[in-house]
SEVOKOL-386939 format. One record per atom (N, C-alpha, C): residue in three letters; x, y, z. Coordinates in steps of 0.001 Angstrom, whole numbers, padded with zeros to 6 digits, always signed. Example, Ala and Ser with C-alpha at 12.3 -4.5 7.8 and 13.67 -1.06 7.14 Angstrom:
ALA+013190-005690+007800
ALA+012300-004500+007800
ALA+013200-003300+007800
SER+012850-002250+007080
SER+013670-001060+007140
SER+012900+000030+007870
END
This chain:
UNK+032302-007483-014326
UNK+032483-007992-012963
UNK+031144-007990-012241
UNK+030741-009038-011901
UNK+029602-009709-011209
UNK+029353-008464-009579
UNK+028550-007840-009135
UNK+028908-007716-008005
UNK+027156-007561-007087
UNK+026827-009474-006658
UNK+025882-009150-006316
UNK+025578-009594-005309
UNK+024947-009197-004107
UNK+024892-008985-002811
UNK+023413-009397-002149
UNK+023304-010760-001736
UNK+022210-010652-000820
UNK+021562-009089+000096
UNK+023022-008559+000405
UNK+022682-007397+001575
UNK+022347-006069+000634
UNK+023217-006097-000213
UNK+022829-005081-001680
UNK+021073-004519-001199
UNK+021638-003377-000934
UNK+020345-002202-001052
UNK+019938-001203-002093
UNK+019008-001065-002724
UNK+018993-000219-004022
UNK+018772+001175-003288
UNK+019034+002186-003747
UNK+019552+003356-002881
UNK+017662+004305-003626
UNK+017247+005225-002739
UNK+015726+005469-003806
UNK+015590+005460-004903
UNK+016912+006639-005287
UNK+016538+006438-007189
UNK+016246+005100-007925
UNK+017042+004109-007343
UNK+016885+003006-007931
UNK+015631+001683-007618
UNK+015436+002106-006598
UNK+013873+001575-006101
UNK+013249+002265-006602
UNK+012815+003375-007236
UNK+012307+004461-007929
UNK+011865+003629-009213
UNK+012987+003311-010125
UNK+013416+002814-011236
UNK+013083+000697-011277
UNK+013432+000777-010086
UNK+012900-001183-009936
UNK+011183-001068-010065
UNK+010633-000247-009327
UNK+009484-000246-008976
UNK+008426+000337-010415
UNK+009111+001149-010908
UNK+008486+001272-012609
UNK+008512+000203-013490
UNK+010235-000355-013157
UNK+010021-001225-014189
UNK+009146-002672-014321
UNK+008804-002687-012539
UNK+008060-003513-012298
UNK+006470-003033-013200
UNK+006163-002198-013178
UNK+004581-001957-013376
UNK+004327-001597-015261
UNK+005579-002154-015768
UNK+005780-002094-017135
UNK+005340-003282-017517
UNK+004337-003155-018658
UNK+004454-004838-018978
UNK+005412-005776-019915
UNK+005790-005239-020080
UNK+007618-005724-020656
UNK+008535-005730-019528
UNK+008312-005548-018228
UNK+009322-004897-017439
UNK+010677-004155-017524
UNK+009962-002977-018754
UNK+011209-002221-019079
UNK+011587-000783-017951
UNK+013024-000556-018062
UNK+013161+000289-017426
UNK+013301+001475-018184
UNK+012895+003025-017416
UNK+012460+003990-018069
UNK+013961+004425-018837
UNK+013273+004916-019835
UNK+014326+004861-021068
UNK+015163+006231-020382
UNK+014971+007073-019333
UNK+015953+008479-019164
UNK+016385+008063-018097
UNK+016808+006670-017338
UNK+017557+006487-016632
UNK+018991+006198-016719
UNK+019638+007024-015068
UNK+020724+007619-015606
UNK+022123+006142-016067
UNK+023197+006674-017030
UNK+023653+005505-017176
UNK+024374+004929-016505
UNK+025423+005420-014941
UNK+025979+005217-014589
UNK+025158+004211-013244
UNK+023959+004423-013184
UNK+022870+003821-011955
UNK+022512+002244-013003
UNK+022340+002388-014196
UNK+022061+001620-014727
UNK+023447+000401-015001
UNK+024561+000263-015121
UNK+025913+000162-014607
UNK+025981-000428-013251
UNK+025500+000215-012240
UNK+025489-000719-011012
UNK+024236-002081-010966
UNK+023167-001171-011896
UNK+022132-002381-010999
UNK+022344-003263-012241
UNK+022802-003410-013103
UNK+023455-004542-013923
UNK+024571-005167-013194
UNK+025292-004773-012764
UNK+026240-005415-011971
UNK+025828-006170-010600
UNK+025013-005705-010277
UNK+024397-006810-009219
UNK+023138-007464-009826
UNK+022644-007593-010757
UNK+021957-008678-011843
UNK+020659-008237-011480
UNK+019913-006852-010920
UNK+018727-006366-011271
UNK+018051-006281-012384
UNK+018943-006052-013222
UNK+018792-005686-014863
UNK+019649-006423-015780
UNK+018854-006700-017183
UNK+019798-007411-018044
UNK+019431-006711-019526
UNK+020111-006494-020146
UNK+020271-005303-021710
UNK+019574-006370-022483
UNK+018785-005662-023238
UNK+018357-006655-024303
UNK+018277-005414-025730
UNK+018373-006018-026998
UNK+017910-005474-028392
UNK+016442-005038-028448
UNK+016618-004361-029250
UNK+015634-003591-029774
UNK+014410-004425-029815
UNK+014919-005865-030752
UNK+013445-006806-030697
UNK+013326-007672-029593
UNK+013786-007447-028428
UNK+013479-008131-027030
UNK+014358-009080-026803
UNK+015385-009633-027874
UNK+016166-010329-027188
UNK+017280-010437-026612
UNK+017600-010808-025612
UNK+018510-010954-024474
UNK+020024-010500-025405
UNK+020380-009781-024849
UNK+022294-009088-025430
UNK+023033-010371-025062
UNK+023700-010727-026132
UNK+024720-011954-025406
UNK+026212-011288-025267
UNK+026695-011647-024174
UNK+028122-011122-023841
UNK+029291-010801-024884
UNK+029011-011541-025911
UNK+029915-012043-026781
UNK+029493-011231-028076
UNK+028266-010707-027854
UNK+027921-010062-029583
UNK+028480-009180-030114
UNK+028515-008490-031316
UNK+029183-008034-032196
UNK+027742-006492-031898
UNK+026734-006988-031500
UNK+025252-005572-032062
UNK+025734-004727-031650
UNK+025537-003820-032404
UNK+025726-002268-032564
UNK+024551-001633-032092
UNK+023239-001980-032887
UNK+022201-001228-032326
UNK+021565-000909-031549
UNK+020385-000350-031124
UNK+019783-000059-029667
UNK+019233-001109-028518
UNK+019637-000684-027832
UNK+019189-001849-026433
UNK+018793-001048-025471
UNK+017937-001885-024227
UNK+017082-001702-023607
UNK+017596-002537-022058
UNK+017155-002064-021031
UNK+017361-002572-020099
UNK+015876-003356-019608
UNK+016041-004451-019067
UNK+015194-004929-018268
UNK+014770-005644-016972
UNK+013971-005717-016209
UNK+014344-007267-014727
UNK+014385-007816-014926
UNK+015715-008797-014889
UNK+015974-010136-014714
UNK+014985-010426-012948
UNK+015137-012016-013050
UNK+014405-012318-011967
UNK+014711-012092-010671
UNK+016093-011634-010606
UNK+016067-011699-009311
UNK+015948-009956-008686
UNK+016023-009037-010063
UNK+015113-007923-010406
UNK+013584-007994-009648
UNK+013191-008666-010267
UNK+011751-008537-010239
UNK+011537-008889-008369
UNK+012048-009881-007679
UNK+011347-009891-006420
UNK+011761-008932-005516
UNK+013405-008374-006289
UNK+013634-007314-005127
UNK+012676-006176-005271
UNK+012377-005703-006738
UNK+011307-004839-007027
UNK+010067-004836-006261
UNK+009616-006135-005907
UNK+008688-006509-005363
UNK+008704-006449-004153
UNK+009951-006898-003158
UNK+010245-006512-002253
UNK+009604-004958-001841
UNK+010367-004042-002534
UNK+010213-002921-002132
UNK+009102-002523-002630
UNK+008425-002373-003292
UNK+007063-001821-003619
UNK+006393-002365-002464
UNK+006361-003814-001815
UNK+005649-003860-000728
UNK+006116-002808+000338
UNK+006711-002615+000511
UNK+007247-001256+001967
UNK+007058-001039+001535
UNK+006758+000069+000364
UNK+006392+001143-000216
UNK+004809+001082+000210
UNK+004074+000479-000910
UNK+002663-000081-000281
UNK+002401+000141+000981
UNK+002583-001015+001858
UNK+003009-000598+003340
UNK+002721+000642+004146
UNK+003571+001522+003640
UNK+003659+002734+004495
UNK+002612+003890+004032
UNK+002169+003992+002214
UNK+001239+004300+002129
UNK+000056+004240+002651
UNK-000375+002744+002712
UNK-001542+002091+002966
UNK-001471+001258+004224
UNK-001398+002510+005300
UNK-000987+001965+006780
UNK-002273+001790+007050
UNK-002088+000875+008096
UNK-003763+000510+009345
UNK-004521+001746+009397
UNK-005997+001716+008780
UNK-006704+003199+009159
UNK-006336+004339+008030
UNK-005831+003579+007462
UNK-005961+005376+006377
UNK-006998+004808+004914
UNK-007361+005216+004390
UNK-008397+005270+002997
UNK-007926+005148+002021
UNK-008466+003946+001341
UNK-007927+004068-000300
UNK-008573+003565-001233
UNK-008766+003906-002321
UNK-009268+003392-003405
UNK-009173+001765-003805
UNK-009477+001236-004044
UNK-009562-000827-004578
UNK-009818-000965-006093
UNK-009177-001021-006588
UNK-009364-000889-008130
UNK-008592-002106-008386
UNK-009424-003266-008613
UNK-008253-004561-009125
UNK-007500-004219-010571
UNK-006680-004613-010845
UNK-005725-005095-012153
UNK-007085-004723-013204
UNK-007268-005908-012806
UNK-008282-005783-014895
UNK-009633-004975-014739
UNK-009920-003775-013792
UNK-010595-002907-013973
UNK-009619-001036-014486
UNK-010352-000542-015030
UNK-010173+000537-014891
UNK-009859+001897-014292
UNK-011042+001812-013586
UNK-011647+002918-012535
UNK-011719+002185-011410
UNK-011672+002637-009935
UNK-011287+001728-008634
UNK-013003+001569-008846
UNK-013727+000434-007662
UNK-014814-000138-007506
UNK-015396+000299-006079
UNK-014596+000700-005522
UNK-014945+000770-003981
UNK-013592+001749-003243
UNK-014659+002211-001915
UNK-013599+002822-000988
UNK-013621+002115+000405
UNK-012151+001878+000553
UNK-011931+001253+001211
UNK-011208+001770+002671
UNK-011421+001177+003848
UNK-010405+001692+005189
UNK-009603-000096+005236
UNK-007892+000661+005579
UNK-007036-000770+005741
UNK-007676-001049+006857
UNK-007734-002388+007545
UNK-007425-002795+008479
UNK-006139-003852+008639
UNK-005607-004252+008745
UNK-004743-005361+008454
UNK-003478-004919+007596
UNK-001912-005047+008356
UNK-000701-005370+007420
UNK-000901-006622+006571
UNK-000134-006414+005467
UNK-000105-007159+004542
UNK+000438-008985+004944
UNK-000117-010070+004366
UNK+000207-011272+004723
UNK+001022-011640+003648
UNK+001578-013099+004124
UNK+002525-013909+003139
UNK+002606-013235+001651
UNK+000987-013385+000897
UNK+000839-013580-000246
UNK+000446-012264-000404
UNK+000654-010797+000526
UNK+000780-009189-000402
UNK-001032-008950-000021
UNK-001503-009541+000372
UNK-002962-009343+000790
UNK-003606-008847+001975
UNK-004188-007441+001851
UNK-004853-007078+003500
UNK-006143-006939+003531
UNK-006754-007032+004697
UNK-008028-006822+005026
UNK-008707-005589+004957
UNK-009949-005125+004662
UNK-010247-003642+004623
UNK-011599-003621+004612
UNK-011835-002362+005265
UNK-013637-002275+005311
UNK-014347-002119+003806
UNK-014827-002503+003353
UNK-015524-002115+002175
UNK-016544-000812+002289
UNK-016872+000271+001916
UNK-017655+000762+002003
UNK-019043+000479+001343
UNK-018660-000123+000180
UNK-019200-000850-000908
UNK-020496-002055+000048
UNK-019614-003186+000553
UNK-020512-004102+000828
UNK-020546-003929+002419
UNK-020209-002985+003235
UNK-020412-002674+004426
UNK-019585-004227+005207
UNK-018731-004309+005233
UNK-018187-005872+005801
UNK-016589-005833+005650
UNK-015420-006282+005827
UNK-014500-007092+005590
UNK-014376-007786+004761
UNK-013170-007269+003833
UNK-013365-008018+002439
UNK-011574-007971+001977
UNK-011031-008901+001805
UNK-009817-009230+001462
UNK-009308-008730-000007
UNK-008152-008145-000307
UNK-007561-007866-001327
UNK-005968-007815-001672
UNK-005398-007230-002725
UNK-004224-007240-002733
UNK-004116-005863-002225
UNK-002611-005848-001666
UNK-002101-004775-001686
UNK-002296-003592-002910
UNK-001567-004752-004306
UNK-000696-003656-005273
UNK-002528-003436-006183
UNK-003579-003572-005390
UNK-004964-003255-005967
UNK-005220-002051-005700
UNK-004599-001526-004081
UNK-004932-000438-003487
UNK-004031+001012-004305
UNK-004900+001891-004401
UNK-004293+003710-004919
UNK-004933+004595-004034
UNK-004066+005401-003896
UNK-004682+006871-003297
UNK-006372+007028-003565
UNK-006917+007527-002161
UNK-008482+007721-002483
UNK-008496+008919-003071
UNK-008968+009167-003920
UNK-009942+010587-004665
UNK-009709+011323-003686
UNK-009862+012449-003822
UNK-010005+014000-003286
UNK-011265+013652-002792
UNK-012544+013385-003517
UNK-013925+013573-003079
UNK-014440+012589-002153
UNK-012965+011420-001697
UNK-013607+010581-001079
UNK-013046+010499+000688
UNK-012034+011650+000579
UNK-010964+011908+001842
UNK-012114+013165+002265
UNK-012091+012714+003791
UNK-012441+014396+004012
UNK-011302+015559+004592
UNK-012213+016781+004755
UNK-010848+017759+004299
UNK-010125+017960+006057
UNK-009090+018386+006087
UNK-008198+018558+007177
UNK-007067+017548+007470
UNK-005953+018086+008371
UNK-004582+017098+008463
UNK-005177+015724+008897
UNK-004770+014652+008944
UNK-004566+013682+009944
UNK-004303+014109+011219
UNK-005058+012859+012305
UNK-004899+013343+013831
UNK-004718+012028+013790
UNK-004072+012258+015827
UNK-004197+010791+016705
UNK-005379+010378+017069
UNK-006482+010691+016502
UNK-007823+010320+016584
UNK-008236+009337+015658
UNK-009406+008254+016667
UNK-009296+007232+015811
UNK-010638+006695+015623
UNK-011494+006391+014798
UNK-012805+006008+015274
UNK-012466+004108+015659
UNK-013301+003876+016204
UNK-013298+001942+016648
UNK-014799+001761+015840
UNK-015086+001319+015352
UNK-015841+000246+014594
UNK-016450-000856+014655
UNK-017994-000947+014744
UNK-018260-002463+014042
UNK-017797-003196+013311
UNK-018097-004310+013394
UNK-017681-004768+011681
UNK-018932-004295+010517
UNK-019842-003640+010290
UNK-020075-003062+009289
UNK-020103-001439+009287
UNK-018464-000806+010379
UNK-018001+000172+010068
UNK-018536+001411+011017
UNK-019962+001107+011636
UNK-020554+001649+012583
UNK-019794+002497+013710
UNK-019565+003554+013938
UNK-018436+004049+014850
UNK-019514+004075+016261
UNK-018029+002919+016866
UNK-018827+002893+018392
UNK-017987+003935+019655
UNK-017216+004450+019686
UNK-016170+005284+020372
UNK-015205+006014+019300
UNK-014058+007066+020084
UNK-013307+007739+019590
UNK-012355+007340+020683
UNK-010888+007091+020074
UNK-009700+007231+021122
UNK-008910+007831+020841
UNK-007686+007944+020762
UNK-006284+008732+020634
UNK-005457+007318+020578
UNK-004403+007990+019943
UNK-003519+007227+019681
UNK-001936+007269+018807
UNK-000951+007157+018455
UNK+000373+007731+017772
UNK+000002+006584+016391
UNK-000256+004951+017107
UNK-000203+004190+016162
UNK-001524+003435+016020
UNK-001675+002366+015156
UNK-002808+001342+015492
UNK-003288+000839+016667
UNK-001635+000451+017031
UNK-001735-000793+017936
UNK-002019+000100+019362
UNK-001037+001651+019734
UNK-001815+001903+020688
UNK-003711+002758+020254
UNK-003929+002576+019669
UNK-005306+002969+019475
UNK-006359+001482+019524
UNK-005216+000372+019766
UNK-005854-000794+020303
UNK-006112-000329+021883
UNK-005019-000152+021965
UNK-004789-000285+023658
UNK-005822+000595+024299
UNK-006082+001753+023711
UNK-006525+002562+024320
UNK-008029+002187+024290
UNK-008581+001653+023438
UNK-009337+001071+022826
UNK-009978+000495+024021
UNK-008985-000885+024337
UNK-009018-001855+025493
UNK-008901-001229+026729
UNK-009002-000226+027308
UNK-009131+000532+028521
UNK-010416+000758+029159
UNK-011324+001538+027625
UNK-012596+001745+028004
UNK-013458+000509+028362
UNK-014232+001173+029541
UNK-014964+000163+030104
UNK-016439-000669+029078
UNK-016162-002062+029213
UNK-016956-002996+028826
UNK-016790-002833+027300
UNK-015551-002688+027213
UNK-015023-002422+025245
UNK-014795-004274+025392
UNK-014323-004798+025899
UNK-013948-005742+025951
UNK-015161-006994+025223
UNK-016107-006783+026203
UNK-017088-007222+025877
UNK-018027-006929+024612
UNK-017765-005797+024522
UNK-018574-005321+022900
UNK-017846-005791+022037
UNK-016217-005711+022228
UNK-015561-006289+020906
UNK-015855-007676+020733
UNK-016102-008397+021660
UNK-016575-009765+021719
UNK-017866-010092+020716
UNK-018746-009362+021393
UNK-019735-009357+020896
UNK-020260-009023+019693
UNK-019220-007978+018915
UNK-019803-007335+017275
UNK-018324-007825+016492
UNK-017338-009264+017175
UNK-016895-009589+015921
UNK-015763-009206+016212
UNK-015154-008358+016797
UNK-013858-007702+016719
UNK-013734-005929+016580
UNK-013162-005411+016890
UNK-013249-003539+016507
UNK-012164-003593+015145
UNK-013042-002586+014657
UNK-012542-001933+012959
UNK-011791-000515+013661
UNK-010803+000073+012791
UNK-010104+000983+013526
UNK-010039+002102+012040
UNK-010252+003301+012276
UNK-009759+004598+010689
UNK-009521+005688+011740
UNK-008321+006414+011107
UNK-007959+007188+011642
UNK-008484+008399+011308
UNK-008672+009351+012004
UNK-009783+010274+011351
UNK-008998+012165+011132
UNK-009193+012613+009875
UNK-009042+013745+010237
UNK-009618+014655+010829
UNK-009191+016075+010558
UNK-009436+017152+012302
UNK-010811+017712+011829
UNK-011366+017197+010843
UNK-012608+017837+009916
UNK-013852+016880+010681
UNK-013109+015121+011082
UNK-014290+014174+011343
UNK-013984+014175+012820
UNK-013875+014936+013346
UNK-013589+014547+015347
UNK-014755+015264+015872
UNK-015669+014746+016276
UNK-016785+015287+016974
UNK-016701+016050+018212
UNK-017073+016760+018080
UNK-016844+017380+019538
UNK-017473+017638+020947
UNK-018655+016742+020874
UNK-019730+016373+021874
UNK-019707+014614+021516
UNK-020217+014200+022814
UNK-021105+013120+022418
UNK-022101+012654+021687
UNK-022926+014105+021611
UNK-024259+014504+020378
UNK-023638+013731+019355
UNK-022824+014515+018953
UNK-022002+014472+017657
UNK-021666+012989+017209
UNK-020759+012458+018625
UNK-020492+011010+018162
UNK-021306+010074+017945
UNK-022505+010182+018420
UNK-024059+009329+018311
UNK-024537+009926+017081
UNK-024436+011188+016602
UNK-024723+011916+015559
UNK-024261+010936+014257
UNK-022850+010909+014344
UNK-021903+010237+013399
UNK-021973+008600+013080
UNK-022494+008058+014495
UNK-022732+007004+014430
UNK-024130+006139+013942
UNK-024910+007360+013548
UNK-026265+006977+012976
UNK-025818+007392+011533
UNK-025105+008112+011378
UNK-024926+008480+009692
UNK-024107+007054+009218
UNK-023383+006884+009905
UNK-022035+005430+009362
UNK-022919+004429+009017
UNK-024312+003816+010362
UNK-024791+002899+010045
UNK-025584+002997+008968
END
């Protein structure tokens, strides 16, 4: 019995399990998943059983032997679906991450987001690398290194930015957008953002918050 649902939500375990099988290159799903989860998301056509040598189980067969689950297509975009929120919330406005495309190895650069993701899964981010704005995929971005985070919690502290990353002020803020705002308060910000391109925004931990002005002119000769 068919039971599949535009509104159909995969519950975590199973976004858990879409989202592996997405990053499989067979798009297989992990062989210790449980069988009764595997049962539903076949029933709403996430997954389709195939044989041992990859081909598709037909309804009607007689095989006995081992089979395998895999994404069918309409698998694969919900998978995709959700790995973007996933992505997403990892790799929010202002936090740090590694850029390691597909057909490299080891990431290439460290990066600050600027920009939610567009149409095509792609955001904007400071390069540390080429000091500038430089476009990528989402599913490029991983957790930064230990050696590349500095140490202490996250704060509502935020540095504002050149565009080649230069910290020109510190504000407060819960989110991006009010660390725009707040941003846009200070006097003749308006005009500087004009003037250097737009403001870059990273949220800073309690290790990088200066605590004089010294400091922030301090910080701002080390960035450039």
């Amino acid at each position: 019995m068919t039971d599949i649902s535009a509104n159909a939500s995969p519950s975590p375990y199973q976004r858990d399990l879409l989202i592996a099988a997405l990053q499989d290159h067979a798009r297989r799903l992990p062989a210790d998943a449980k069988g009764a989860t595997l049962d539903l998301m076949r029933r709403r056509q996430w997954i389709r059983e195939h044989r041992a040598d990859g081909r598709l189980l037909g309804t009607s067969t007689g095989h006995t032997g081992f089979t395998h689950f895999r994404l069918s297509h309409l698998g694969i975009r919900t998978a995709r679906k959700y790995q973007r929120i996933q992505l997403t919330r990892t790799h929010a406005v202002g936090t740090i991450a590694a850029y390691r495309p597909a057909s490299t190895r080891h990431h290439k650069d460290i990066v600050a987001v600027q920009s939610r993701p567009d149409a095509d899964g792609s955001v904007e981010v400071l390069s540390s690398q080429h000091r500038r704005l430089i476009t990528v995929a989402l599913t490029d971005l991983l957790p930064a290194p230990p050696t590349a985070v500095a140490p202490g919690e996250l704060t509502n502290a935020w540095a504002v930015m050149d565009q080649r990353g230069t910290w020109l002020l510190i504000v407060e803020g819960d989110t991006h957008s009010a660390a725009r705002r707040a941003a846009a308060q200070v006097p003749d910000a308006r005009a500087r953002s004009q003037s250097t391109g737009g403001f870059l925004y990273r949220r800073l931990r309690s290790s990088e918050i200066p605590s004089t002005f010294a400091e922030l002119h301090a910080a701002a000769r080390r960035s450039a």
